[in-house]
N, C-alpha and C positions, 0 to 999 in steps of 0.2 A: 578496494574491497570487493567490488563486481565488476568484472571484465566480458564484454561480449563481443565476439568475433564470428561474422558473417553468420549471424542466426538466422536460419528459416523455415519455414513452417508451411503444411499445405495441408488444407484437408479435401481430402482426392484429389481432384486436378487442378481446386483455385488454392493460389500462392497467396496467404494472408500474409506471412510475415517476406520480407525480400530481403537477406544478408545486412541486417542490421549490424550494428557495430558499435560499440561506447563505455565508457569507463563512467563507474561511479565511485569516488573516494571516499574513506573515512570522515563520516560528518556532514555527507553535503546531503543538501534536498533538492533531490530532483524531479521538477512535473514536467510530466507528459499530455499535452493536451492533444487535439485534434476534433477531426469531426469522427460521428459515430462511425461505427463500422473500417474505421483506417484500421485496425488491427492494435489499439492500445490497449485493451484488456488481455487480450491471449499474449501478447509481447510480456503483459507482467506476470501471465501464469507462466509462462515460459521459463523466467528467473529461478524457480523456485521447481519447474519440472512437474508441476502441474499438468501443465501441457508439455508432450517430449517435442523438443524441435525436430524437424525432419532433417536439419542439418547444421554446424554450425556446433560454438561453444560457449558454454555460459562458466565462468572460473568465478569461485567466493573463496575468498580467503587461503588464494593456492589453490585448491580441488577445483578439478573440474568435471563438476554434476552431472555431464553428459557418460562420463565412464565409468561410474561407480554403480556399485547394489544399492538394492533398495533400502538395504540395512546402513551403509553407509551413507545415502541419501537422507532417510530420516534424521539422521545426527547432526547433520548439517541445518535441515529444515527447522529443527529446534532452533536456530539460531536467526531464523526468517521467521520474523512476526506477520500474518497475513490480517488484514481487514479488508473483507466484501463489502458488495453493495446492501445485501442482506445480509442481518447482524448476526443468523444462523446459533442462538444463544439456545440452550435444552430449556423447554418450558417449563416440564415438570424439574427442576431445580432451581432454588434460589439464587440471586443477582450474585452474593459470595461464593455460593457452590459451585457456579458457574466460572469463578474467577479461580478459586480454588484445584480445580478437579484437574488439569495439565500437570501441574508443578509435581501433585500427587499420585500421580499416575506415569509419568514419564519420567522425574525425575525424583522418584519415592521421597518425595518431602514427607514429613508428617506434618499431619492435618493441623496440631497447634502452631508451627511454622509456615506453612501453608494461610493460615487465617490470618495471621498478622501483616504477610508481605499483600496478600488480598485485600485489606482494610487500609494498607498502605497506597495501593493502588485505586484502590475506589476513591480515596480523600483528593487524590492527584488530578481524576478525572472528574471530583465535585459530586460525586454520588457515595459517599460513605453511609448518611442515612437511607439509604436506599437496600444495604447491603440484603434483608432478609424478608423485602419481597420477591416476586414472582416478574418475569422480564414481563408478563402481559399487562402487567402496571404501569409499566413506563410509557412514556413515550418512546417515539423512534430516535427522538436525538440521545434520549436515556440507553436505549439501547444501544447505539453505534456506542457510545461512550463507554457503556462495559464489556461491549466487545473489541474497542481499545484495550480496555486494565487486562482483560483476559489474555490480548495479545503480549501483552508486556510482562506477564506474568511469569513468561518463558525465560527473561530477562533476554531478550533477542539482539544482533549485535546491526542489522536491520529491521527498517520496515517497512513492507509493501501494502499500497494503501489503494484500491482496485473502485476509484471514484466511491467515497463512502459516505459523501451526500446527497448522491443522486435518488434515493430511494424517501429520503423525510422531505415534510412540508416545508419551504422556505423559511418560518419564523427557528424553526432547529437546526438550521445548517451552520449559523455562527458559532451552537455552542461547542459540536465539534471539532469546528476547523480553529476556535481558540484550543481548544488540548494540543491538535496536533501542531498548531504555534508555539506552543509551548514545550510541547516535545523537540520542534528544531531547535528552538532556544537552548534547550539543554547536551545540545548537539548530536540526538540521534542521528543516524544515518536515514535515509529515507527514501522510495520511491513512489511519486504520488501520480496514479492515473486523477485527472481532476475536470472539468467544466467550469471551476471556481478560478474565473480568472485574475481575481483579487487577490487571494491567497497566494496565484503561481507568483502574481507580481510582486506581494509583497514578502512572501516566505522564501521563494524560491533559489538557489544557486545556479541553477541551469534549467533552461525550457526546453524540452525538445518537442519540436512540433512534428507528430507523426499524419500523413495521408498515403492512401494507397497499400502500407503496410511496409513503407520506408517512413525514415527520419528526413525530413525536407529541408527542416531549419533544425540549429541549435544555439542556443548561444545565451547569454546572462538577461535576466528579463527584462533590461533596457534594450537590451538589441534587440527582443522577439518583437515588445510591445510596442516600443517607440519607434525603431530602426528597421521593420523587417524586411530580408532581401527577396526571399523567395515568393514569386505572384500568389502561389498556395496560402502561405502564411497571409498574407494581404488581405488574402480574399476573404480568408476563412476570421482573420480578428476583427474587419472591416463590419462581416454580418454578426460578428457574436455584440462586439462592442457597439455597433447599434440598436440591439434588440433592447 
């Protein structure tokens, strides 16, 4: 589904990203972990051309995102669900309008078709009575959570997920990372920047452990966690998984 060959990336003279390379297939989930600052969040803006690579090719579905307009770009991007760290929800609009307002706007739904797939969505992520407050009501787990339904709302055929519990208090990170359990379950496609080394082990298809702004390690999350070859990987699961 997502093909990347020799991506790289520089802003002025430092090379964050180094001729990365990898295949992602229909259905799998794949986390990315590392330490801060290796380059795992711009690697995922990259997919999606957020950030333009400074070289290097990123292919979805045959296209490849590097040679296309903007206009042909977007078409595409409809089909990449994005979730930040921040949940980026409009405040003045309610939890539904919020979830609503893409489908109807991009994809001219009408609003009575629009509300239905919306409250279909909200029920999914466990916020259905939620639909007609205000996001300043929620909590943050509430939050991430409808800006999950929002993403999905796209009916997207990925999704890119840019570490999206780093920003809530601890007691909310479960209720998230169960939807997006749920979501592999259901066999979305997935790329998940994470810190949540539970999740990569227990959701995961493939880990890739990113430093430096290469991929050091890769491989099924018994080889990363139980087996790792690379001293980097060692080092770096050694201090997470102590802490």
């Amino acid at each position: 589904m997502i093909e990347i060959k020799g991506l790289s990336k520089k802003f002025g003279k430092t090379e964050v990203l180094k001729d990365l390379n990898g295949t992602v297939e229909k259905g799998q989930v794949i986390c990315v972990i590392g330490p801060s600052g290796g380059g795992k969040s711009t690697f995922l803006r990259c997919l999606n051309l957020l950030e333009q690579p400074t070289s290097g090719q990123v292919t979805f579905e045959d296209s490849d995102l590097t040679a296309l307009n903007e206009g042909q770009l977007n078409q595409l991007r409809e089909k990449m669900g994005m979730v930040f760290q921040s949940f980026n929800l409009f405040s003045n609009m309610t939890v539904i309008e919020n979830v609503k307002l893409a489908p109807m706007k991009v994809k001219s739904m009408s609003s009575d078709d629009a509300q239905t797939l919306a409250l279909k969505l909200l029920d999914q992520v466990g916020l259905k009575e939620k639909a007609d407050v205000y996001p300043a009501s929620l909590s943050g787990g509430q939050q991430q959570r409808v800006a999950i339904a929002r993403a999905l709302a796209m009916n997207p055929d990925v999704m890119l997920f840019d570490e999206p519990t780093s920003a809530l208090d601890p007691e909310m990170v479960g209720e998230v990372l169960k939807v997006m359990q749920d979501l592999a379950n259901e066999g979305m496609t997935m790329v998940v920047v994470t810190h949540e080394m539970g999740f990569a082990k227990n959701v995961a298809d493939q880990v890739w452990f990113m430093d430096g702004g290469v991929f050091a390690e890769k491989g099924t999350p018994t080889e990363i966690f139980d087996h790792p070859q690379n001293e980097r990987t060692q080092d770096f699961l050694a201090k997470i998984l102590e802490a």
